[in-house]
Every structure is written in structure tokens, then in C-alpha cells.
N, C-alpha and C positions, 0 to 999 in steps of 0.2 A: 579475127577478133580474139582478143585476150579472152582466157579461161575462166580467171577471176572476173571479168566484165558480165559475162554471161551468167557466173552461178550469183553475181551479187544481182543479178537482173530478174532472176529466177526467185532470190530471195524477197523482194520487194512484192513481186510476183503473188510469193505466200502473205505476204504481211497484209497485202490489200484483196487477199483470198479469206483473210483467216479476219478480216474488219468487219463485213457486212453481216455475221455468223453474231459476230459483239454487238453490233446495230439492232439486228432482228430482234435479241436476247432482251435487249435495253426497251424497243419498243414496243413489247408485250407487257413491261411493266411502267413506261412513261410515256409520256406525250410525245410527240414527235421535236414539238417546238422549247421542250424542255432539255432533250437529247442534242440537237442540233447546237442550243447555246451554253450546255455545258459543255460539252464539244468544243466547241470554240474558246470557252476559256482555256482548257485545260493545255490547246493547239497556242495558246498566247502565251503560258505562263512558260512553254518549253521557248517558244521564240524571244519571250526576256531571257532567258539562261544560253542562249545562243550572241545574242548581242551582247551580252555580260560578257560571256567567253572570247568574242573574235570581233569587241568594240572598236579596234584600232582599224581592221579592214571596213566596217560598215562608216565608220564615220570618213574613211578619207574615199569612201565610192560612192559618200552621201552627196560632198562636197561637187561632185560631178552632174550629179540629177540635174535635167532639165525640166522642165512643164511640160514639154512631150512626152520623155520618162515618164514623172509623176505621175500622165491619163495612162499612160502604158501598164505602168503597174495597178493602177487603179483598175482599170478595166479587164486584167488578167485575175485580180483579189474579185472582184464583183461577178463576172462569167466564171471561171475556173473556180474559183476556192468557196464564194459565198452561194451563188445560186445553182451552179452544178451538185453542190451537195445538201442545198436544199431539196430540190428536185430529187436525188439518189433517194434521201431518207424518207418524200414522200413516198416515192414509188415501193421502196422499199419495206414501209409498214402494211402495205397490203395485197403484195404481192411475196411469189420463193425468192430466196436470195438466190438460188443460184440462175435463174432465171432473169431476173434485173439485175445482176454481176456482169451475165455473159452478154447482154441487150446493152446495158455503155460501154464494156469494151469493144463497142462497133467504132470505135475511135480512130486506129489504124484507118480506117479507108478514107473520112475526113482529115486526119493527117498527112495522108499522102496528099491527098487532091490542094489541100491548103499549103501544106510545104511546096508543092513545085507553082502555084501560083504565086504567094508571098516571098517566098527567100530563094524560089528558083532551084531548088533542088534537084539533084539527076533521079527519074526514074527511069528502073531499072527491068526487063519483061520478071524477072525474079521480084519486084518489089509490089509488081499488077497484080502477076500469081498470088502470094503469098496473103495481100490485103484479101483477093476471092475468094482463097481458101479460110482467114479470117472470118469474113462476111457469111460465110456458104456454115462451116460450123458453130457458129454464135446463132445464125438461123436453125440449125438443127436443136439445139442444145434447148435453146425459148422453144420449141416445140415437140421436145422428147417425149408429155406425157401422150398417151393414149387418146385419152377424153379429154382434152385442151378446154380448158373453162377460162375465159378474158374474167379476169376481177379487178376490182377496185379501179386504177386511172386507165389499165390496159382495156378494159370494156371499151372506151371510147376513139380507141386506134383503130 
């Protein structure tokens, strides 16, 4: 893999390390459901200035959508964008960030297992490992402290 691949992957990396620190910050002083929709505005006014910018590609790969498309991306905007990060910022008002950080990046092992189901993907005994050692310290990491105390939605897990 490309070098530049990896440090800009690494970069993303930070950017969604260095969010939930902004989240946390925001929901000691707002609502949850205030944080969540200016959030959302702010995530719309850049995606106008992206369609402004590179209108000639969205509108001739508009002209292609299907009604399958359209549930597809509906239902990727609805799961992934809208209610995963509902869910993040509840968990996230009442619990460590770094704690429910490292608890949905359990991701990796759902992606593997849905990747070679759905799109057929090769897995690799390097891609099993790698998810277990994901899975094994994301588990260590939610249980680093000593005196482990379940609060707020984690109580009910």
C-alpha cells in the first residue's frame, strides 16, 4: 500500500480521534439534540459548497440514480449518518469519550464478516487476526479503569 494512503488514513484517524473531545466539550454545555442538529447543519452547508464546487459530476451521476440507488443511499444517510450518530452522541453525553471511541470502532469485525457476505470479499487468516486483535484491544481499552463503573446507557449492557 501506498505511503501517502496510509498517513492520509492515519490522518482521518486523528480527525475522528480529535471529534468526540469537541462533542464531549459541546455536551457539557448543550443539549444533546441541539448539538446533534447544528451538527447537521453545519455537515449540509459544507456539502452545498461541494455540489457548488463539482456540480457538473453530481448532476451527470444524478442522471443515473435508480429507485434502488435512491433506498440505497437513503438507507446508508438513515443507518450510517443519521441514527449512528445519534446514538454516538447519546452514548457519548454520558459516558468517557475515549471509552465509546474505542466501543464503535468495533466496526472492523462487522465489516469483515458483512464484506465477505455482501460483496464477497477475500478474507485473509491476516484480515481474522488482525479484526481479533481489534476486537481483543477495543475490549481492553472499555475496561482499562480499575473500579469499572457502567453509567448512563452502558448500565444496561
Amino acid at each position: 500500500m501506498d505511503f501517502k494512503f496510509i498517513f492520509l488514513a492515519i490522518f482521518v484517524s486523528f480527525l475522528w480521534g480529535y471529534t468526540p473531545i469537541i462533542l464531549k466539550y459541546l455536551l457539557t454545555k448543550f443539549d444533546k439534540v441541539t448539538v446533534i442538529i447544528t451538527e447537521g447543519i453545519f455537515y449540509s452547508f459544507f456539502l452545498f459548497l461541494i455540489i457548488f464546487w463539482k456540480n457538473d459530476i453530481y448532476l451527470k451521476d444524478l442522471k443515473k440514480f435508480t429507485y434502488f440507488d435512491i433506498g440505497l443511499f437513503f438507507l446508508t444517510a438513515i443507518i450510517g449518518g443519521f441514527l449512528a450518530n445519534l446514538l454516538y452522541i447519546f452514548l457519548l453525553q454520558d459516558n468517557d469519550s475515549y471509552i465509546i471511541t474505542a466501543l464503535v470502532s468495533i466496526s472492523p469485525f462487522f465489516t469483515l464478516i458483512l464484506a465477505y457476505l455482501f460483496t464477497k470479499e477475500k478474507i485473509t487468516i491476516y484480515g481474522v487476526l488482525g479484526t481479533i486483535f481489534i476486537v481483543f484491544g477495543i475490549l481492553l481499552i472499555s475496561y482499562n479503569e480499575k473500579e469499572y463503573k457502567r453509567e448512563g446507557f452502558l448500565k444496561y449492557l
